[in-house]
C-alpha positions in Angstrom: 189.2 -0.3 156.2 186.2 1.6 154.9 183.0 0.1 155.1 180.8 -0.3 151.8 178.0 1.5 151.7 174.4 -0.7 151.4 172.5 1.4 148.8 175.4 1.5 146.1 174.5 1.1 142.9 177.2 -1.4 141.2 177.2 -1.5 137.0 179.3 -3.7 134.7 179.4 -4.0 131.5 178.2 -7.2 129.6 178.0 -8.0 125.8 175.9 -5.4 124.9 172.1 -7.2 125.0 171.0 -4.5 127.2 170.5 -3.2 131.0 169.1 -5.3 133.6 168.2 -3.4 136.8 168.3 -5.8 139.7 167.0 -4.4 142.9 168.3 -7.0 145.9 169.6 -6.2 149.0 170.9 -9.4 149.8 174.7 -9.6 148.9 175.0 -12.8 148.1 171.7 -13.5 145.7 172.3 -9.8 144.2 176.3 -11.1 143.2 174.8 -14.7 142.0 172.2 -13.1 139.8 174.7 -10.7 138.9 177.3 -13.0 137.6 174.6 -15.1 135.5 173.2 -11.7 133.9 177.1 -10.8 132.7 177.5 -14.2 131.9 174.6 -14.6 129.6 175.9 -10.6 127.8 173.7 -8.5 129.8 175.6 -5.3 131.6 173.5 -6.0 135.3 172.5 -2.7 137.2 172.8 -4.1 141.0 170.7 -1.6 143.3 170.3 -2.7 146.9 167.5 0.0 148.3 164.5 1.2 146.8 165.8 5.0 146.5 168.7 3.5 144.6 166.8 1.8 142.2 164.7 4.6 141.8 168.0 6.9 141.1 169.3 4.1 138.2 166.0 4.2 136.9 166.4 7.9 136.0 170.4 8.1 134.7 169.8 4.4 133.0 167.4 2.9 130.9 167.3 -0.7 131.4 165.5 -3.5 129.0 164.2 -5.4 131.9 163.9 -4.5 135.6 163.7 -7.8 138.4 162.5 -7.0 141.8 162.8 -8.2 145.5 159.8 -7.2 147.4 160.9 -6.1 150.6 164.2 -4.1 150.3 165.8 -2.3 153.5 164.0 1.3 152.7 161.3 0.0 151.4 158.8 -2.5 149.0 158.9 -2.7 145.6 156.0 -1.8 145.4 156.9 2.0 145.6 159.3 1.1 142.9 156.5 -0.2 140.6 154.1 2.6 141.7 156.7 5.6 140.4 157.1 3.5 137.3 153.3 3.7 136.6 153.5 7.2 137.3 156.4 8.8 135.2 155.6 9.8 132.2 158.6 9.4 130.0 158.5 5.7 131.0 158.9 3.2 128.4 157.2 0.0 129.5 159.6 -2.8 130.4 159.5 -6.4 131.8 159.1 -6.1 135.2 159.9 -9.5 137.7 158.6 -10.0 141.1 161.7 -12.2 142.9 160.6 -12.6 146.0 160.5 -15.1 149.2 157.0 -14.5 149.8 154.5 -16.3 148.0 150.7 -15.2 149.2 148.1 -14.6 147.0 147.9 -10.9 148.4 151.6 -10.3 147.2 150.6 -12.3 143.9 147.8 -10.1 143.3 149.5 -6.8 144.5 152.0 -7.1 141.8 149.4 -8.1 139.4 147.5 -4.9 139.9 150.8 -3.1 139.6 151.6 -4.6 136.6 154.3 -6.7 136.9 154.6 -9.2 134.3 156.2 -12.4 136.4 156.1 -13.6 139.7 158.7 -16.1 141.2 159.9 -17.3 144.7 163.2 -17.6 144.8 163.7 -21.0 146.5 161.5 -21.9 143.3 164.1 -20.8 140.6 167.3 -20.8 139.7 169.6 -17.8 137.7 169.3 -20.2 134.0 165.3 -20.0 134.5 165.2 -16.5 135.3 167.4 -15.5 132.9 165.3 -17.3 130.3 161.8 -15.9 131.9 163.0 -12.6 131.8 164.2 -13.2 128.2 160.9 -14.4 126.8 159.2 -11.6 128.4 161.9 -9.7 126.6 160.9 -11.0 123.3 157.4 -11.0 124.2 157.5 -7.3 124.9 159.8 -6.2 121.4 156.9 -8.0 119.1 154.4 -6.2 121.0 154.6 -2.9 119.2 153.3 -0.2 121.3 151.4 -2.5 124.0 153.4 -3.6 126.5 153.4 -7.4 127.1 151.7 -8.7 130.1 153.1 -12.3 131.4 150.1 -15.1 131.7 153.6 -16.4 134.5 151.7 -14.7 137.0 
């Protein structure tokens, strides 16, 4: 039997409320979260390395983007860096899902922007789903400023 690659990119279409680019590389959080994001009418974007993420960031364009910090290639922070970067970016909500839970981490994603922070033992898939939702709102009645989360 062939073995599945780690760094696949797996898409599914929901109810049309938008993209969600979840970058996790562990299997079984990645599938939960993935299941609540279809459930709730969003079409996830499941990418389980940074490079991968980077990749569906460039062929999709996803209303929110939910991050683990440290992936198998990588942090997220390189992810959040190349966002700040590109120019044809549109600003998104950006989520911080991580196990670690230091100030130095808090303050990292601060800096780059990120507009929630959460530890995962801390939240389940209804409360992110209605964080990242808020911040969704938040971000569509902000005109042309992008909307940046007092969560963190």
């Amino acid at each position: 039997m062939p073995q599945k690659r780690t760094d696949r990119i797996t898409k599914e279409k929901g109810k049309n409320k938008g993209k969600i680019l979840f970058v996790e590389d562990d299997r079984f959080l990645a599938e939960m979260f993935r299941q609540k994001f279809v459930i709730e009418g969003y079409e996830p974007i499941v990418a389980s390395t940074a490079i991968s993420a980077v990749l569906a960031l460039n062929e999709e364009k996803p209303i929110a983007i939910i991050l683990d910090v440290v992936l198998k290639d990588s942090e997220c922070w390189m992810i959040m860096e190349y966002l700040l970067r590109k120019k044809d970016y549109h600003p998104v909500p950006v989520i911080i899902l991580t196990n670690y839970g230091s100030e130095e981490y808090r303050q990292k994603a601060k800096e780059l922007k990120a507009d929630a922070y959460f530890i995962k033992t801390d939240i389940t898939p209804d409360k992110l789903v209605g964080a990242m939702e808020t911040l969704i709102r938040k971000q569509k009645d902000t005109s042309k400023k992008p909307y940046r989360s007092p969560i963190l």
